[in-house]
Z-matrix of the N, CA and C atoms (Angstrom, degrees):
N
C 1 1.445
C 2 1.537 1 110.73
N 3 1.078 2 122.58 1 -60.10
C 4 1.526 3 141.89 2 166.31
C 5 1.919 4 106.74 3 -20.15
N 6 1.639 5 82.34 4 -62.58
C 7 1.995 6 98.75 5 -179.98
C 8 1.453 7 110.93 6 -43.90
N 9 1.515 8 97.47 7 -63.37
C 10 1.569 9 127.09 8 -170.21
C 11 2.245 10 101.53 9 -40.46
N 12 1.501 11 98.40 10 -56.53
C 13 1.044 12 108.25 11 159.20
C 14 1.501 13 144.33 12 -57.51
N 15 1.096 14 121.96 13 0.35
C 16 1.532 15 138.63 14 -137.69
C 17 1.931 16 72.84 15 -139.78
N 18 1.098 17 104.28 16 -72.53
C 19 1.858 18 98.59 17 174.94
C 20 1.185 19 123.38 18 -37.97
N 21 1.452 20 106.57 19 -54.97
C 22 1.705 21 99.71 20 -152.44
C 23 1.766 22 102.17 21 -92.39
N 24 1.232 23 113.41 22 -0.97
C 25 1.363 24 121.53 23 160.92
C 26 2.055 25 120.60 24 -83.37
N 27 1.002 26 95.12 25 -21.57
C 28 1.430 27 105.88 26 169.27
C 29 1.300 28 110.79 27 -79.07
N 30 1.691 29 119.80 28 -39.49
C 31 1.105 30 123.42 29 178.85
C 32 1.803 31 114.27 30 -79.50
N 33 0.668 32 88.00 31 -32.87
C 34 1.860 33 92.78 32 173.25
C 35 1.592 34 106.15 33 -70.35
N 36 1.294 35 118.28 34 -51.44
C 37 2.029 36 115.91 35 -176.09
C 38 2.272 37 90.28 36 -59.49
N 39 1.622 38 111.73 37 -41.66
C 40 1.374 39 87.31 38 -171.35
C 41 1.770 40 113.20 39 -74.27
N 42 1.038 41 116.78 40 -35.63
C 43 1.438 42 102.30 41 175.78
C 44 1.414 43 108.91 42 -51.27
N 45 1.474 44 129.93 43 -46.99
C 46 0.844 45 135.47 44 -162.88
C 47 1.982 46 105.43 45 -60.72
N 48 0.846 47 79.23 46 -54.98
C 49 1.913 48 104.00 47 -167.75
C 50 2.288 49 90.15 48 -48.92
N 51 1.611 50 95.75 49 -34.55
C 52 1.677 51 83.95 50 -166.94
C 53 1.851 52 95.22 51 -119.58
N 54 0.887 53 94.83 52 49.13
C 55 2.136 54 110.94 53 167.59
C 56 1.673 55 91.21 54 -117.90
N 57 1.870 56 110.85 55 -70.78
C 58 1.703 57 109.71 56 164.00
C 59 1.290 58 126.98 57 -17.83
N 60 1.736 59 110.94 58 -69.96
C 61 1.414 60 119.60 59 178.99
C 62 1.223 61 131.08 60 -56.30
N 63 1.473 62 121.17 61 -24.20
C 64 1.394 63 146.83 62 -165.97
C 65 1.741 64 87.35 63 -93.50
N 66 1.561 65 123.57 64 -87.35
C 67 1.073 66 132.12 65 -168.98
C 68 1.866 67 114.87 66 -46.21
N 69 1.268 68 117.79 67 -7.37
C 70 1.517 69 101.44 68 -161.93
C 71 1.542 70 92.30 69 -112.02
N 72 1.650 71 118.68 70 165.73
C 73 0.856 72 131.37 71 -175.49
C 74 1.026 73 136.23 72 -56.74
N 75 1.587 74 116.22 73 149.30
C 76 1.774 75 94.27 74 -157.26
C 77 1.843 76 95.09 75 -113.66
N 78 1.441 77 103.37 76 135.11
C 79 1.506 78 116.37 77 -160.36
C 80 1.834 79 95.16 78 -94.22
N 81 1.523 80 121.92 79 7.90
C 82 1.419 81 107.76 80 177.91
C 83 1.633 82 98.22 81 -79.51
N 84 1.296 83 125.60 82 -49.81
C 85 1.250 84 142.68 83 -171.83
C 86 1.331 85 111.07 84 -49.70
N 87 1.604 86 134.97 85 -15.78
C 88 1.291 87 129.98 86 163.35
C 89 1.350 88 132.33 87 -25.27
N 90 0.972 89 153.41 88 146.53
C 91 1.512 90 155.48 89 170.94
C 92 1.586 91 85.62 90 -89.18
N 93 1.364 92 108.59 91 139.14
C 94 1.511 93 107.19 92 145.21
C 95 1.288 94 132.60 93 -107.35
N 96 1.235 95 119.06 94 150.56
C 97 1.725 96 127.89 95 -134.02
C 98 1.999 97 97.76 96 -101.82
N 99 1.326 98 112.55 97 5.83
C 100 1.218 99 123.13 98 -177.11
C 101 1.446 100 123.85 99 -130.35
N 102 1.528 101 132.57 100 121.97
C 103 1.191 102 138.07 101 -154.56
C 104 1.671 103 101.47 102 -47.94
N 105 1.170 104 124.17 103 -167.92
C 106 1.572 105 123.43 104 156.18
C 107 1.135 106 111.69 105 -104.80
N 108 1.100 107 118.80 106 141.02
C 109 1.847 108 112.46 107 -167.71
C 110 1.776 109 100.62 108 -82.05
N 111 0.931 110 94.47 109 159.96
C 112 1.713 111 112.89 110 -167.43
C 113 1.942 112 100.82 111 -85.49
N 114 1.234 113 109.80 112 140.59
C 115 1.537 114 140.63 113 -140.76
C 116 1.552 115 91.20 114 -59.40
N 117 1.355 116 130.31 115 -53.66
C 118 1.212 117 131.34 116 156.42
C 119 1.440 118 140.67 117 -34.78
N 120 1.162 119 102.67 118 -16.86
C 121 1.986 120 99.11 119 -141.51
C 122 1.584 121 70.08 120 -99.22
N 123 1.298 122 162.39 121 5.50
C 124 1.700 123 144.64 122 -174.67
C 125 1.747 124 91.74 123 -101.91
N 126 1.306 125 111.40 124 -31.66
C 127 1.839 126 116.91 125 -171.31
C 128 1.622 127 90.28 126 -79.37
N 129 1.138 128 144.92 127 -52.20
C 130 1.187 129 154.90 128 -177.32
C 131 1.656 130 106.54 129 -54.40
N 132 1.416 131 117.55 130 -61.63
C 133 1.343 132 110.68 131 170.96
C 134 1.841 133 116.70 132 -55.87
N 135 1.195 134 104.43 133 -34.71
C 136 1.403 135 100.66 134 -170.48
C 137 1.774 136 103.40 135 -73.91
N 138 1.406 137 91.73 136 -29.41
C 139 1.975 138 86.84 137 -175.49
C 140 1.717 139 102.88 138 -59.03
N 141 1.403 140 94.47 139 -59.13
C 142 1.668 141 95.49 140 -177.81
C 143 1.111 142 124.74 141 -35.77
N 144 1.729 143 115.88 142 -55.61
C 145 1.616 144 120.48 143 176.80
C 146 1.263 145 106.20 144 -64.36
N 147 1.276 146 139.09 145 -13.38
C 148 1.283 147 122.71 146 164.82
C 149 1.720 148 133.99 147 -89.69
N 150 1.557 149 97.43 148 -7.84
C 151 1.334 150 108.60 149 -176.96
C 152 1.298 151 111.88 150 -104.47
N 153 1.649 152 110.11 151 -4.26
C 154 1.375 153 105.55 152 -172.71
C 155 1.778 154 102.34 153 -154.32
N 156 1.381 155 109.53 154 68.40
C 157 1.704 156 112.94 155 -161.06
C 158 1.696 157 99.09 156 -63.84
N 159 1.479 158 89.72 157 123.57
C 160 1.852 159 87.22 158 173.99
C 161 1.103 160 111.27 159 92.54
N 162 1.356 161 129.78 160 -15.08
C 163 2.161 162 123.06 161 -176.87
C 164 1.353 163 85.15 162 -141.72
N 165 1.748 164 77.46 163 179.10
C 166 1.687 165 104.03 164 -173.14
C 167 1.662 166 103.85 165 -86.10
N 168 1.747 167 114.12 166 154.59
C 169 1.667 168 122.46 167 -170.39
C 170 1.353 169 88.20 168 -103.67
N 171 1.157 170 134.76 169 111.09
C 172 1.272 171 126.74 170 135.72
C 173 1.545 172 123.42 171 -63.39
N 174 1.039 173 163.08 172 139.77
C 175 1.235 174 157.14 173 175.91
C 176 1.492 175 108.15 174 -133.98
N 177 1.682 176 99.15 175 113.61
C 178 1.280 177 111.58 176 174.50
C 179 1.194 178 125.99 177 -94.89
N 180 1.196 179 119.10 178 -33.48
C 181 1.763 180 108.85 179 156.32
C 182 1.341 181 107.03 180 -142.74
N 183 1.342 182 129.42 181 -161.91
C 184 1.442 183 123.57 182 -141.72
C 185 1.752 184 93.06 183 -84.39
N 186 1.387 185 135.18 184 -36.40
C 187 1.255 186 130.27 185 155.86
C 188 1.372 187 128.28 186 -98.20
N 189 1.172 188 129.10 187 29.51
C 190 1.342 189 117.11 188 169.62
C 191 2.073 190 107.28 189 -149.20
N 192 1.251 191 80.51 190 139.69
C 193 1.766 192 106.63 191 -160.88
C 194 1.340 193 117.95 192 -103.73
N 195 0.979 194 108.51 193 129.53
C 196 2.023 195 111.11 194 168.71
C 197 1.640 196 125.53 195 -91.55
N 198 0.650 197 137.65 196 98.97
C 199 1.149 198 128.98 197 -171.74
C 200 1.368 199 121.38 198 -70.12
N 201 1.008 200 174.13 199 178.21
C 202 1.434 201 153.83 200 -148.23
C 203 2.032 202 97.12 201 166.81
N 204 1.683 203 124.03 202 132.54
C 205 1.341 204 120.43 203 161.48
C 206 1.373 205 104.43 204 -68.62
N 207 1.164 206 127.49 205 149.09
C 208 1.412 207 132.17 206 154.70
C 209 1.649 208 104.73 207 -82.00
N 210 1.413 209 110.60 208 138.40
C 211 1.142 210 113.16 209 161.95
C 212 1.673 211 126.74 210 -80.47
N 213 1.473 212 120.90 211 127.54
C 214 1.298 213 119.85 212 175.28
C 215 1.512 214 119.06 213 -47.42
């Protein structure tokens, strides 16, 4: 009896658990609240972190770099 019980209570939290999942809002459909960054700017971050591990890149002309501390 106990078992029998032990089932059909498991089975009731899962329907339950996927009525919630089904019924609640679906977070793919979001708008996002931030432009898309432009096709460059991920090659640009990666140059920087590589030209300047740990600080900020200033870049003063097309080959030559500043390196800059970031402040905490």
């Amino acid at each position: 009896m106990i078992k029998l019980l032990g089932v059909i209570t498991l089975a009731f939290c899962s329907v339950l658990l996927l009525m919630l999942w089904a019924t609640g809002p679906a977070q793919a459909n979001a708008e996002t609240s931030e432009p898309p960054s432009p096709p460059g700017a991920i090659r640009m971050a990666a140059r920087d972190a590589f030209a300047c591990p740990g600080m900020h890149a200033e870049w003063i002309d097309e080959k030559t770099v500043h390196c800059l501390k970031e402040k905490p």
